[in-house]
Jmol script that loads the backbone (N, CA, C; Angstrom):
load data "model"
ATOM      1  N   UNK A   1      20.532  38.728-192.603  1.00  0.00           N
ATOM      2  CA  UNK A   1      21.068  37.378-192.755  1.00  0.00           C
ATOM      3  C   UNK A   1      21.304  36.770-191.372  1.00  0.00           C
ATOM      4  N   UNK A   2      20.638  35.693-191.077  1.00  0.00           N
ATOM      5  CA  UNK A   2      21.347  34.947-189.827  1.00  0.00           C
ATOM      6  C   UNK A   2      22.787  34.278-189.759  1.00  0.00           C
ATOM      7  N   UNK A   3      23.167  34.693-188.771  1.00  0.00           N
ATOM      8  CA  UNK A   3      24.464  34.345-188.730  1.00  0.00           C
ATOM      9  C   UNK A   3      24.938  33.031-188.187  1.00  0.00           C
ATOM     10  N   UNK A   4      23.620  32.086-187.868  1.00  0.00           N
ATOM     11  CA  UNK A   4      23.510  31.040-187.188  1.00  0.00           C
ATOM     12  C   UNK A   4      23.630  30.247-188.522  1.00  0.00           C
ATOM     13  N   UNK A   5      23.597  30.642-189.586  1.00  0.00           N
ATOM     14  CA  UNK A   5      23.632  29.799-191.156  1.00  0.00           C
ATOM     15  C   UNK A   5      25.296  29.735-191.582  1.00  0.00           C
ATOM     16  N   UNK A   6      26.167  30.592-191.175  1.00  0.00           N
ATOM     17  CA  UNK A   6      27.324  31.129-191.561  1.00  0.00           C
ATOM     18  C   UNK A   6      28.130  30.041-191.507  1.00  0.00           C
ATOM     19  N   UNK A   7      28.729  29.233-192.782  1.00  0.00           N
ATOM     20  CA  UNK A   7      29.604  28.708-192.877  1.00  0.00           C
ATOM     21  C   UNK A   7      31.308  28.848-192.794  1.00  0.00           C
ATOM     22  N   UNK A   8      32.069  28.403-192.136  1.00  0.00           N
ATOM     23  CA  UNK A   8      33.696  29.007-192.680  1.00  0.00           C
ATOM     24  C   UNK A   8      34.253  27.793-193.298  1.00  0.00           C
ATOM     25  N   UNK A   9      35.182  28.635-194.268  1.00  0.00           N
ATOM     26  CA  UNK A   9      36.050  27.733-194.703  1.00  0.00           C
ATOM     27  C   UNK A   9      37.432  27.900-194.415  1.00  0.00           C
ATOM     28  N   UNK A  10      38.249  27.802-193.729  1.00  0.00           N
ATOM     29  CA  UNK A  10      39.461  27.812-193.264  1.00  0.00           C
ATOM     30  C   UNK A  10      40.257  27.100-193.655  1.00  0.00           C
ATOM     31  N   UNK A  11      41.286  27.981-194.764  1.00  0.00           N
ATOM     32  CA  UNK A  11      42.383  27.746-195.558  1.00  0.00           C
ATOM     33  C   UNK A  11      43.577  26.895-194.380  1.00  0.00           C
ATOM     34  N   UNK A  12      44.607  26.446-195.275  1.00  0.00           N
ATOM     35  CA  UNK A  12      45.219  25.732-194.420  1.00  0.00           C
ATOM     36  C   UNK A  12      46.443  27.002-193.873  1.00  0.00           C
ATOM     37  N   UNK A  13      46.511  27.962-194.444  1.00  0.00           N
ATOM     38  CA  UNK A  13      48.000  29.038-194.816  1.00  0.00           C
ATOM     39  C   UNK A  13      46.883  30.235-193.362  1.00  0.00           C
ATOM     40  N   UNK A  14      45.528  30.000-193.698  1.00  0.00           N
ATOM     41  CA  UNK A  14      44.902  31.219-192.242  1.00  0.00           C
ATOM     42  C   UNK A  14      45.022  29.959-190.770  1.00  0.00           C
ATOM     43  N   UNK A  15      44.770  28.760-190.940  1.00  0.00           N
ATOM     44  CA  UNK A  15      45.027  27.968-189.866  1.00  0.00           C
ATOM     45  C   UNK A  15      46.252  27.901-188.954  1.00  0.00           C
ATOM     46  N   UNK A  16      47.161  28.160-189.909  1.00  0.00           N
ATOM     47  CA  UNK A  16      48.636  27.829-189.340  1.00  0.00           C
ATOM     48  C   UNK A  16      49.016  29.278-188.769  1.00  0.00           C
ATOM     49  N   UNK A  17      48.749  30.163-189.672  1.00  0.00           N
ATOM     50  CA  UNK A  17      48.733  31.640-188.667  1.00  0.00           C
ATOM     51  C   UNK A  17      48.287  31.854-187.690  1.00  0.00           C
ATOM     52  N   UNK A  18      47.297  31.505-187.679  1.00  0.00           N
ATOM     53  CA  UNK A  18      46.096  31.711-186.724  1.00  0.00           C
ATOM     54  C   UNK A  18      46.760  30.651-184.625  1.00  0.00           C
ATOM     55  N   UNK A  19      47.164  29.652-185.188  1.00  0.00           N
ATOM     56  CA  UNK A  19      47.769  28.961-184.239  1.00  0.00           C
ATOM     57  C   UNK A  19      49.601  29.740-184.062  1.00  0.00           C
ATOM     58  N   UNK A  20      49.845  29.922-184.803  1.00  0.00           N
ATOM     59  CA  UNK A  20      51.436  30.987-184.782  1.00  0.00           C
ATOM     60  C   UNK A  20      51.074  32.013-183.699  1.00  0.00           C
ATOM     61  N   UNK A  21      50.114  32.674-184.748  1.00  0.00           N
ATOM     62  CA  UNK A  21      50.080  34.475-184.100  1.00  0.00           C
ATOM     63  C   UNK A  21      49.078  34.445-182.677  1.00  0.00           C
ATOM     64  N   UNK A  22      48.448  33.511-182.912  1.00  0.00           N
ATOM     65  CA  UNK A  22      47.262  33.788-181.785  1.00  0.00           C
ATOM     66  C   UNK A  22      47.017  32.678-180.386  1.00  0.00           C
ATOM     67  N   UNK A  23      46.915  31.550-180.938  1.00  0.00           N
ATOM     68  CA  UNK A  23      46.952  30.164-180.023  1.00  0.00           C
ATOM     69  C   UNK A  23      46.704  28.788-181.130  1.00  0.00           C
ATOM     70  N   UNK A  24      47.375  28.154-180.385  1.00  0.00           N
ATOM     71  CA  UNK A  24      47.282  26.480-180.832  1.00  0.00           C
ATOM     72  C   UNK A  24      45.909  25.810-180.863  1.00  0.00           C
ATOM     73  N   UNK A  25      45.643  25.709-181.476  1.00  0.00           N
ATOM     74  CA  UNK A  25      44.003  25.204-181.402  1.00  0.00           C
ATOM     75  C   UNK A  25      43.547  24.044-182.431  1.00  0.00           C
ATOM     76  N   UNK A  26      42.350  22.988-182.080  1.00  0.00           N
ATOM     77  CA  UNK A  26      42.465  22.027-183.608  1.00  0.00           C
ATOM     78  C   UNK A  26      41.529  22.910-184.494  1.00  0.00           C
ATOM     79  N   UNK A  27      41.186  22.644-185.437  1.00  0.00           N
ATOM     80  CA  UNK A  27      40.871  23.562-186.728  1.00  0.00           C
ATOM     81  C   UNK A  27      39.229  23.261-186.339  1.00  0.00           C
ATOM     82  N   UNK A  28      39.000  22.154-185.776  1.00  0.00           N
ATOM     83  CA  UNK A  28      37.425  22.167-184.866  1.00  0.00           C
ATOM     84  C   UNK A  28      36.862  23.127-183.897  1.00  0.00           C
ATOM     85  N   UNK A  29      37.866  23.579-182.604  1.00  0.00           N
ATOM     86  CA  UNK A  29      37.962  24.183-181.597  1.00  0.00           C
ATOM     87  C   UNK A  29      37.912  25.702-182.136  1.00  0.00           C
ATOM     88  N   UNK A  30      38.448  25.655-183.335  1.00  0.00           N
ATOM     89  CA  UNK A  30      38.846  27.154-183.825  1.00  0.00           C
ATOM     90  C   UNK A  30      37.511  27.990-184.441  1.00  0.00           C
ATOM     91  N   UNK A  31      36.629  26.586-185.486  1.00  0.00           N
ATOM     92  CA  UNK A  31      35.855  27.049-186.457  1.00  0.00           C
ATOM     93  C   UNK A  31      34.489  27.346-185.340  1.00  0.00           C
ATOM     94  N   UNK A  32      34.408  26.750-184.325  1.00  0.00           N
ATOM     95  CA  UNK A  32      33.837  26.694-182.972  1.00  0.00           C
ATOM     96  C   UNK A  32      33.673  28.163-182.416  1.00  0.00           C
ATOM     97  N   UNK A  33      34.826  28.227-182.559  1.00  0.00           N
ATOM     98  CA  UNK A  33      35.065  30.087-181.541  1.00  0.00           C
ATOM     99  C   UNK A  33      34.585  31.191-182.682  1.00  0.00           C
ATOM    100  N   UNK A  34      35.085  30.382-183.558  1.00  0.00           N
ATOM    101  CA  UNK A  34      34.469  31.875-184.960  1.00  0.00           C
ATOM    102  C   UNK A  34      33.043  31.789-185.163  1.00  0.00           C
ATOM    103  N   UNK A  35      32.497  31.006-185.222  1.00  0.00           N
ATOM    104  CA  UNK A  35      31.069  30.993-184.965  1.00  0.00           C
ATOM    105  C   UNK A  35      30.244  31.763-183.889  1.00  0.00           C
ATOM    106  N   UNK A  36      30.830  31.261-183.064  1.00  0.00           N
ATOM    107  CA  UNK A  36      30.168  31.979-181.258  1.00  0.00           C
ATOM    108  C   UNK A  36      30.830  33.776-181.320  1.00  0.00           C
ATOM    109  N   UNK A  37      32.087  34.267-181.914  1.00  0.00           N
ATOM    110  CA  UNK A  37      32.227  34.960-181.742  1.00  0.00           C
ATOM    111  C   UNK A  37      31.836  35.892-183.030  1.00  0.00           C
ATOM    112  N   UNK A  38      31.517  35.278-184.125  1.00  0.00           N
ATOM    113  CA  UNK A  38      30.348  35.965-185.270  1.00  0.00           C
ATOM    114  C   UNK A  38      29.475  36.561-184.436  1.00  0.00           C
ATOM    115  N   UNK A  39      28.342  35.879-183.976  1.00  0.00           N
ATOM    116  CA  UNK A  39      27.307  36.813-183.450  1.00  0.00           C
ATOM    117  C   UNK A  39      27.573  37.748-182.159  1.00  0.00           C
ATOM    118  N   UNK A  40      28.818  37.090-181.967  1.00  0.00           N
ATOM    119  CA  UNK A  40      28.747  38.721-180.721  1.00  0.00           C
ATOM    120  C   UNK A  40      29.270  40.439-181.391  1.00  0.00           C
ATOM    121  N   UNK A  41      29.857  39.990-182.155  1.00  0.00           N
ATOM    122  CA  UNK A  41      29.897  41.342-183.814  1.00  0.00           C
ATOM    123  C   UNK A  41      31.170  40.807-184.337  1.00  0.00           C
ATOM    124  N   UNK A  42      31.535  41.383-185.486  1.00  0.00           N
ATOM    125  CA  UNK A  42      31.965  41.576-186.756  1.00  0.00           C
ATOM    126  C   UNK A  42      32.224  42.945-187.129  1.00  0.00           C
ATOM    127  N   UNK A  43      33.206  42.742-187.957  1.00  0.00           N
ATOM    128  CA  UNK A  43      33.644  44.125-189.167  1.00  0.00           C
ATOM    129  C   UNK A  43      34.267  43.518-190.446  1.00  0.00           C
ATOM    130  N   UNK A  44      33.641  43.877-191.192  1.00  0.00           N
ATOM    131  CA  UNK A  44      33.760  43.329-192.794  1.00  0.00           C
ATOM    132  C   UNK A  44      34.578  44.373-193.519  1.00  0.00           C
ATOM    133  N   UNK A  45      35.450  45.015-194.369  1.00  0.00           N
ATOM    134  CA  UNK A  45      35.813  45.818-195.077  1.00  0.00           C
ATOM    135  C   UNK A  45      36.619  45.773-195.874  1.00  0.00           C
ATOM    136  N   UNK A  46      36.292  45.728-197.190  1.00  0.00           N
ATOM    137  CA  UNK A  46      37.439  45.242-198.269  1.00  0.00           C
ATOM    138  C   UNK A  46      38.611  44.308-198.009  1.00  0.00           C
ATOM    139  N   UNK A  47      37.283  43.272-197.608  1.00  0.00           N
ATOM    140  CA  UNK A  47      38.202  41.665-197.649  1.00  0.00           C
ATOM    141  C   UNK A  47      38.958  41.796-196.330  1.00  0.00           C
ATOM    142  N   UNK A  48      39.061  42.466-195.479  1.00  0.00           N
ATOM    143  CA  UNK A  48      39.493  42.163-194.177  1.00  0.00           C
ATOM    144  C   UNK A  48      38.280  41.997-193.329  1.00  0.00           C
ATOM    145  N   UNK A  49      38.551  41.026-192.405  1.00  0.00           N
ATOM    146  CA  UNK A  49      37.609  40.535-191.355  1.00  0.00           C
ATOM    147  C   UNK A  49      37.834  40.709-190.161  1.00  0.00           C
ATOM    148  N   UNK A  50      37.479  41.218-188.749  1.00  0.00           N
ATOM    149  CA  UNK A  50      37.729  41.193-187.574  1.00  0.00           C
ATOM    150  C   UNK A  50      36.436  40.519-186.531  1.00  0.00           C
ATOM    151  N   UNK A  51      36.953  39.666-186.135  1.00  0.00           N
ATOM    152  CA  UNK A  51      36.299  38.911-185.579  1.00  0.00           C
ATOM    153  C   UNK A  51      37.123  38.613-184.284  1.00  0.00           C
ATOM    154  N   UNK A  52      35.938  39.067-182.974  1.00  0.00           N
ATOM    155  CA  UNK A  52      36.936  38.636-181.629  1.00  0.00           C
ATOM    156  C   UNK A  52      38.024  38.840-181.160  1.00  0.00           C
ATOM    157  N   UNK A  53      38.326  40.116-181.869  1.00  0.00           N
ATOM    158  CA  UNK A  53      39.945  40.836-181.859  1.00  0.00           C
ATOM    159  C   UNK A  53      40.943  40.062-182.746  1.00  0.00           C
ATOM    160  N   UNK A  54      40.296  39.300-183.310  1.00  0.00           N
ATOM    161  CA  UNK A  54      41.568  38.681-184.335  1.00  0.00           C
ATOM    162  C   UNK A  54      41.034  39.312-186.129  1.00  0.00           C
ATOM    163  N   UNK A  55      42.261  40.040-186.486  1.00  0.00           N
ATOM    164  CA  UNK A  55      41.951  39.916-188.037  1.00  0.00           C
ATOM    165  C   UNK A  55      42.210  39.038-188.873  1.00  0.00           C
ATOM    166  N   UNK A  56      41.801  38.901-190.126  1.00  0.00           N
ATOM    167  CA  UNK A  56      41.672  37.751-190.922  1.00  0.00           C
ATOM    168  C   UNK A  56      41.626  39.200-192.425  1.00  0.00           C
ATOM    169  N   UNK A  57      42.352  37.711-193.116  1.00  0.00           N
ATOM    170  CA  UNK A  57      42.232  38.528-194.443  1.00  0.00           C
ATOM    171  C   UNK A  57      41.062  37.513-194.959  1.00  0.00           C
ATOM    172  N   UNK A  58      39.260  37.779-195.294  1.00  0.00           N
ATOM    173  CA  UNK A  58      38.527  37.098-195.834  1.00  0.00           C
ATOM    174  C   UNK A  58      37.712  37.000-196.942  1.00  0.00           C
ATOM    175  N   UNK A  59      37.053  36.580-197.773  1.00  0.00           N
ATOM    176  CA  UNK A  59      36.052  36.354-198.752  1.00  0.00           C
ATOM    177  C   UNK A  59      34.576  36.176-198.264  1.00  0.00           C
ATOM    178  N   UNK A  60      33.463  36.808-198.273  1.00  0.00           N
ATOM    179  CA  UNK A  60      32.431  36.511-197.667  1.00  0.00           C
ATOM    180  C   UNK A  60      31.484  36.747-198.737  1.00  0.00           C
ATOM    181  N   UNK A  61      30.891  35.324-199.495  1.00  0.00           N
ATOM    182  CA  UNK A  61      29.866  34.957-200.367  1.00  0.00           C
ATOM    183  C   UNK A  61      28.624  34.113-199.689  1.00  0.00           C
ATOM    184  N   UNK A  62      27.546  34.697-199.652  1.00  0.00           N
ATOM    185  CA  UNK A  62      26.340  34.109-199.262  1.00  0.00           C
ATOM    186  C   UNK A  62      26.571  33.397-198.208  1.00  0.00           C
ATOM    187  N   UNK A  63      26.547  32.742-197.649  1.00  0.00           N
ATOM    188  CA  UNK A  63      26.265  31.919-196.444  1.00  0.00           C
ATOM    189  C   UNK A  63      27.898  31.702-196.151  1.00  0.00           C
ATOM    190  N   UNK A  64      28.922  31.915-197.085  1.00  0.00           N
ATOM    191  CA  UNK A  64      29.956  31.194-196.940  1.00  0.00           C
ATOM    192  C   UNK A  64      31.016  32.082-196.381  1.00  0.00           C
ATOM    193  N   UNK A  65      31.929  32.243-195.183  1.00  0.00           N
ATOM    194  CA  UNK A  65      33.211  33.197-195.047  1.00  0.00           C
ATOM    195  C   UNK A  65      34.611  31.736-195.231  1.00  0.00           C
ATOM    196  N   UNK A  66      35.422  32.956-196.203  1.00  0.00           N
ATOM    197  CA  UNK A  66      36.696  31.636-196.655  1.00  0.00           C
ATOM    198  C   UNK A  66      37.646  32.628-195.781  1.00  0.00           C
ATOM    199  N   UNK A  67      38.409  32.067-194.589  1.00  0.00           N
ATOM    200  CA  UNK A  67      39.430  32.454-194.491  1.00  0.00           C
ATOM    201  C   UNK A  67      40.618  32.135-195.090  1.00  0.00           C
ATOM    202  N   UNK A  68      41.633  33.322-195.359  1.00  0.00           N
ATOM    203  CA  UNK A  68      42.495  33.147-196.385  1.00  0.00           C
ATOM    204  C   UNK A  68      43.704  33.429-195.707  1.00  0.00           C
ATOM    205  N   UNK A  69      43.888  33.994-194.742  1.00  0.00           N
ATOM    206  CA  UNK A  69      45.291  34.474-193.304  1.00  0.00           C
ATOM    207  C   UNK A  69      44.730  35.262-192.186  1.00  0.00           C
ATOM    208  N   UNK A  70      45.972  34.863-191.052  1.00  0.00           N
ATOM    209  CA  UNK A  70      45.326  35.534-189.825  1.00  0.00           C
ATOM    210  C   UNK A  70      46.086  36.701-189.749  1.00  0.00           C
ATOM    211  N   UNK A  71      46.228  37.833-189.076  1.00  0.00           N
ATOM    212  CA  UNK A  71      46.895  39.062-189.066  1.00  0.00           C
ATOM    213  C   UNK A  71      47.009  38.720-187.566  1.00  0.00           C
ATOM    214  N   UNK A  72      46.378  37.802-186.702  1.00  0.00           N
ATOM    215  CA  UNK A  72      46.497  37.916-184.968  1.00  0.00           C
ATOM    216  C   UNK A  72      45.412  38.641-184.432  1.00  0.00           C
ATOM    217  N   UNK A  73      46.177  38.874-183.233  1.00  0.00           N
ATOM    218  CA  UNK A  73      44.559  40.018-182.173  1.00  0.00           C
ATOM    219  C   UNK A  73      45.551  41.170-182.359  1.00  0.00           C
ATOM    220  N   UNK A  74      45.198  41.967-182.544  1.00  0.00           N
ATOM    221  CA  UNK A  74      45.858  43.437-182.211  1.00  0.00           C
ATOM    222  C   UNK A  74      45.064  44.726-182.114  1.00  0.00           C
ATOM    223  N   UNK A  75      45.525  45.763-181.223  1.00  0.00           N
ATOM    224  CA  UNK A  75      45.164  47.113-181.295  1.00  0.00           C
ATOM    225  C   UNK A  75      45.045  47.551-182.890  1.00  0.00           C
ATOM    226  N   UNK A  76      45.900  47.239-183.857  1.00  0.00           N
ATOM    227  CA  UNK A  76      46.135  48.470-184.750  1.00  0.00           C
ATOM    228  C   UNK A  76      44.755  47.787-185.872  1.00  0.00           C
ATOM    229  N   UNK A  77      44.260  49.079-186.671  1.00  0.00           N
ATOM    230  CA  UNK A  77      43.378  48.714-187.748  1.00  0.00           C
ATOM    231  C   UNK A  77      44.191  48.225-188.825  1.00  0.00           C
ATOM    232  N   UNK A  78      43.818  46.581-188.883  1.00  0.00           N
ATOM    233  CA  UNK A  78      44.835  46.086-190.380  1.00  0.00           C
ATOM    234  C   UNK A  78      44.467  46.812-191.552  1.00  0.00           C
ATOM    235  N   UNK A  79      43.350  47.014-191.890  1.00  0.00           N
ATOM    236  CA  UNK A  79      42.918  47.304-193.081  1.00  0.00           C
ATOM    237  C   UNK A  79      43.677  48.786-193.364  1.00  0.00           C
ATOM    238  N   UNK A  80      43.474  49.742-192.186  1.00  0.00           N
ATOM    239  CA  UNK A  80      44.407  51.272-192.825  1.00  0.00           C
ATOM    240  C   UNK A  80      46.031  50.875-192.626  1.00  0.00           C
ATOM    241  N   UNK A  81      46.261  49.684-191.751  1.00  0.00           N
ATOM    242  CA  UNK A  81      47.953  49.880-191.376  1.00  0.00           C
ATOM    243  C   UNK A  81      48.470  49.021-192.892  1.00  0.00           C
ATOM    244  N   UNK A  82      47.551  48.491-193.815  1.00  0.00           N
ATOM    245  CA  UNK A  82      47.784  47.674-194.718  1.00  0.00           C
ATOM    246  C   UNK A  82      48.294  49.029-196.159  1.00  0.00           C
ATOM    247  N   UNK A  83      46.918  49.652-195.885  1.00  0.00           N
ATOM    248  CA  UNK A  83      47.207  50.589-196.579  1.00  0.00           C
ATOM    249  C   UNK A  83      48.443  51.393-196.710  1.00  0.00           C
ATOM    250  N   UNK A  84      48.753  51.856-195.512  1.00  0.00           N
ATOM    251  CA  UNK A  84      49.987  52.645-194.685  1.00  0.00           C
ATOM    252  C   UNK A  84      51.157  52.217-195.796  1.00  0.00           C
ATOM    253  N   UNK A  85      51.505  51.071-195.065  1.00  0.00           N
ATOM    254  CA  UNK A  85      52.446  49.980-195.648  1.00  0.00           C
ATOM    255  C   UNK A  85      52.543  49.978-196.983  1.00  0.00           C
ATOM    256  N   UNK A  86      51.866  49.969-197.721  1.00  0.00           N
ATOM    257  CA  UNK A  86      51.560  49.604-199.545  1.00  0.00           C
ATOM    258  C   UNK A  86      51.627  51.458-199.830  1.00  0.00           C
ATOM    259  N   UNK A  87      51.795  52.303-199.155  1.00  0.00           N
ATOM    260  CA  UNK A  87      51.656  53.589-199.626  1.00  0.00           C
ATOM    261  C   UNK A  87      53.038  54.073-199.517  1.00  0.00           C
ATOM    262  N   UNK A  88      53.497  53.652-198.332  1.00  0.00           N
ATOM    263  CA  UNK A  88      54.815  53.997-198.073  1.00  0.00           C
ATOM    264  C   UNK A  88      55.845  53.072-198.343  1.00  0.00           C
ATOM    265  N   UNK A  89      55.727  51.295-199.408  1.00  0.00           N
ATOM    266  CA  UNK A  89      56.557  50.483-199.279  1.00  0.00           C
ATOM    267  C   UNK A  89      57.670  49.769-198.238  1.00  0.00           C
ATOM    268  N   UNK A  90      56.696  49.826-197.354  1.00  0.00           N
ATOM    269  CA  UNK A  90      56.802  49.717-195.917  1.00  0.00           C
ATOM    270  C   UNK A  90      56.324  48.054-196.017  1.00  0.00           C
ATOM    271  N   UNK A  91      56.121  47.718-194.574  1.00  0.00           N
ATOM    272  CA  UNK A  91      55.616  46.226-194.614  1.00  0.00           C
ATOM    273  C   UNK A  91      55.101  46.590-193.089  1.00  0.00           C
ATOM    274  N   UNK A  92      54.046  45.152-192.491  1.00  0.00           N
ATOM    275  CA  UNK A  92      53.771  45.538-191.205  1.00  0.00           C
ATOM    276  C   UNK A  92      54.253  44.298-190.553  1.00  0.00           C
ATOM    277  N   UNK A  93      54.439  44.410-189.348  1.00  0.00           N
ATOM    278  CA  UNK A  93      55.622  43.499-188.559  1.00  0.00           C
ATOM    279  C   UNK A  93      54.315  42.863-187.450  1.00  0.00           C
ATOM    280  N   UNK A  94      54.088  41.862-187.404  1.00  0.00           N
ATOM    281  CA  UNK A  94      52.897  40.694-186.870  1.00  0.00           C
ATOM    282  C   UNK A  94      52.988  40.519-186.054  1.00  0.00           C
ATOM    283  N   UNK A  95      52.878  39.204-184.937  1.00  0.00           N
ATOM    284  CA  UNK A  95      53.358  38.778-183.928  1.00  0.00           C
ATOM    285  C   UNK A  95      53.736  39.584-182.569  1.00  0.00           C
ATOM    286  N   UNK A  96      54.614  39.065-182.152  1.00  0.00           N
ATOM    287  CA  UNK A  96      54.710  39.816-180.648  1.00  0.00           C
ATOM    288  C   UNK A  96      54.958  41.217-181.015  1.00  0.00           C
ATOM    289  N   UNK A  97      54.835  41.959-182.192  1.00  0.00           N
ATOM    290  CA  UNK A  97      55.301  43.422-181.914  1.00  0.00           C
ATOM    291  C   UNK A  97      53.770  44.185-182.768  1.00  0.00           C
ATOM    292  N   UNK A  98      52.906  43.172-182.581  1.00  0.00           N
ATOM    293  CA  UNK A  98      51.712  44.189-183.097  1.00  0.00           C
ATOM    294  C   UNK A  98      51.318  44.268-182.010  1.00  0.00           C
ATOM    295  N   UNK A  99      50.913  44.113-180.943  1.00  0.00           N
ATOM    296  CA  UNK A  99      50.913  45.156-179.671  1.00  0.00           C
ATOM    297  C   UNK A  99      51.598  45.528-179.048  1.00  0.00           C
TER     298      UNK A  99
END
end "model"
wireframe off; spacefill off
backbone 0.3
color backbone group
């Protein structure tokens, strides 16, 4: 699949995270960087997305990725620390203390 076709759709609830946890940006500037930073790689895995050191919780149908929340840039793998959390009724703590 070319990734030069790849549409996003960016929820308003992953926008506002995304400027919280990560930087202030207009929702132009943003859909901009996710594009350019699609083709430099990706990781897809049961609806989590990492893109450019930022995770995203996403939906990816045919041409289309819906972002749905940002998790930020961080060291830790969201997808197992998600798990972690939901195993142990735990929660994971975002922002300045995920790195």
């Amino acid at each position: 699949m070319a990734l030069d076709n790849i549409q996003f759709k960016l929820e308003s609830h992953a926008y506002e995270r995304y400027c919280e946890r990560v930087a202030p940006v207009s929702k132009t500037e943003l859909i901009s960087k996710l594009k350019e930073d699609l083709k430099k790689g990706h990781r897809f895995r049961k609806g989590y997305l990492l893109i450019g050191e930022t995770w995203w919780r996403a939906g990816w149908e045919g041409k289309v990725i819906t972002l749905f929340t940002c998790y930020g840039r961080t060291h830790i793998d969201i997808p197992q620390a998600v798990k972690w959390a939901k195993r142990y009724r735990d929660r994971l703590r975002l922002g300045s203390y995920a790195d």
